[in-house]
C-alpha positions, 0 to 999 in steps of 0.5 A: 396057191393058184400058180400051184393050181396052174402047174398042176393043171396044165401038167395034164393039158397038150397044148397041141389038142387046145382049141387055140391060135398057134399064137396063142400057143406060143404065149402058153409056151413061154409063160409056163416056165416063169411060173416057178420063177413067179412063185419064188418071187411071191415068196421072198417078197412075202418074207420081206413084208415084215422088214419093210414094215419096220423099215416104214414105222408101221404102228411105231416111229423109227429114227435112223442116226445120219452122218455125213462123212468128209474124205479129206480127212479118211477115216476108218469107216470112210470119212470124218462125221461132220454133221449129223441129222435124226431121219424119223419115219411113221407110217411111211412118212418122213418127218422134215429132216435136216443135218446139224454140226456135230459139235452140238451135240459134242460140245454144246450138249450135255458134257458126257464126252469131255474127259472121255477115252476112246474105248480101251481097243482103239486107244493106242491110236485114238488118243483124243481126251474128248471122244464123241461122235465126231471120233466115234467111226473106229472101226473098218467094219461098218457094223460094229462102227455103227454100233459105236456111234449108235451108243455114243449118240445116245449117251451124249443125249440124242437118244435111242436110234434103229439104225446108223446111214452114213455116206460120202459127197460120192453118193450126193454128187450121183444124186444130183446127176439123177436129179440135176443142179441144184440152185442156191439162190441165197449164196448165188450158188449151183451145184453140180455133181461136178463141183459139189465137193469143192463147194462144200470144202470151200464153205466149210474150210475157207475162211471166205466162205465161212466168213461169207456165212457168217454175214448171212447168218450173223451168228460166229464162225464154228456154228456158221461153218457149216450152214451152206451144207444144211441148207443144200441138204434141205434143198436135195432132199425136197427135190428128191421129194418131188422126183418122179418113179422112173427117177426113184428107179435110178437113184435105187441103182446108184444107192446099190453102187455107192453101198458097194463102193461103201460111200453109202453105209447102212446099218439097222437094229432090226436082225432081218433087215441087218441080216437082208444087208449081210446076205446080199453084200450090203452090210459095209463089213470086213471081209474076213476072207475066208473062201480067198486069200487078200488084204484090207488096208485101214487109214485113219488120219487124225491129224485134225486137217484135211489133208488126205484128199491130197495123199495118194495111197499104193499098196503092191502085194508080193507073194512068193508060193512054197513047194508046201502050199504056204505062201509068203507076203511082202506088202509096201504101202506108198503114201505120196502126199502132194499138197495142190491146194488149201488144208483146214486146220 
């Protein structure tokens, strides 16, 4: 209302006839072109206030299903699942939050996945007997994976979720280079940005770290596995806590450039908030190509190791173009497997 009110105003004023510095003039010249950019502003930000209301959990608890996903053993929608935690939200607050092995809840809960198929689109590749969580990113298009894992946790007895975040070690090794290393003490570790992966494949897939969380632990080595990862993502989260705004301004940056490179993945149930991410890019779906011509390739590798992390992968695209308009493609994809270090499992 007022910048309307400004607009209409000022459309019948000479600033030349104002009884003001040429200084003063000059500030009016400049300001009055932003005023329309301002009200547009005002205006998106007033449509947002309804999605960032459910985003916060004004007036009712959200809970946003977390997975962290290991690059070594790729899968469609970027990594094998490994832990997962429930992030819960009220009024803005954030419940203490933390990641759990995902073999609780597919083999130490309630039993539904045992026996179970992967559903009949993805069986002719995914043909493990016992499918749940841990197997349930089928799908290169974020969306419907999440969707998939959503139900999957649910039936398996997590409950009812708004929304799925997944993300690769990328998105908590730019973490850290906001935040700076992190300090261990209990395993007499720091971890950087630099070594972080390493470290965590060290603790989860070697039978040294592992067996070194057991001592600290004292419980066996499937549950032990992963302890060190918990509880390095106990202590990242209090230090993003305590960060200060000019820091939050840049972990905003690098959240935008990891959803880019999809090793950050979000999804929520809310069609604004879901409809906000597929508008500006955010969304982690297939492209489906249709104002360009391209190609998406999908690798899935379920051979129970980590080994992608040692499979480099090149794809070269060959197009010939007719007299018609048509066009012919020779796609050859290259997998150059070259073992430089150990492989879980």
């Amino acid at each position: 209302y007022y910048i309307d009110d400004i607009q209409s105003q000022m459309s019948q004023v000479s600033l030349k006839d104002l009884p003001i510095s040429d200084k003063q003039k000059a500030q009016l010249t400049s300001i009055l072109p932003l005023l329309p950019k301002a009200k547009d502003m005002i205006m998106q930000a007033q449509g947002l206030i309804g999605m960032v209301v459910w985003l916060l959990g004004v007036g009712q608890q959200r809970r946003f299903l977390v997975q962290t996903m290991d690059r070594a053993e790729v899968r469609p929608s970027g990594g094998f699942t490994g832990q997962y935690g429930v992030l819960e939200i009220r009024d803005g607050r954030m419940a203490p939050f933390s990641l759990h092995d995902v073999n609780d809840i597919d083999y130490n809960g309630n039993g539904v996945e045992l026996g179970r198929p992967a559903p009949p689109e993805y069986r002719s590749w995914m043909n493990f007997g016992n499918w749940g969580l841990r197997d349930s990113n089928l799908s290169a298009d974020y969306p419907t994976t999440a969707r998939l894992s959503m139900q999957v946790f649910q039936d398996e007895g997590g409950g009812p979720v708004d929304g799925d975040i997944s993300f690769t070690p990328v998105l908590i090794s730019d973490i850290l280079s906001v935040t700076g290393p992190i300090r261990v003490a209990q395993y007499n570790e720091t971890i950087t940005s630099m070594n972080l992966e390493e470290r965590l494949h060290y603790y989860q897939q070697d039978n040294s770290g592992i067996i070194t969380q057991e001592k600290k632990t004292g419980v066996n080595s499937v549950s032990a596995r992963k302890t060190f990862t918990t509880l390095l993502g106990r202590l990242l989260l209090d230090r993003v806590r305590h960060l200060q705004v000019k820091q939050l301004l840049a972990l905003w940056k690098v959240a935008v450039k990891d959803i880019q490179s999809r090793d950050l993945e979000i999804y929520f149930t809310n069609p604004d908030a879901e409809t906000w991410l597929v508008a500006h890019g955010y969304s982690g779906g297939m492209n489906t190509f249709t104002k360009y011509d391209g190609f998406m390739v999908v690798q899935a590798n379920i051979s129970v190791s980590k080994a992608s992390q040692y499979v480099h992968t090149t794809e070269q695209d060959q197009i010939t173009l007719d007299a018609q308009g048509g066009a012919t493609h020779v796609l050859t994809i290259t997998l150059d497997y070259s073992q430089t270090g150990p492989v879980y499992g």
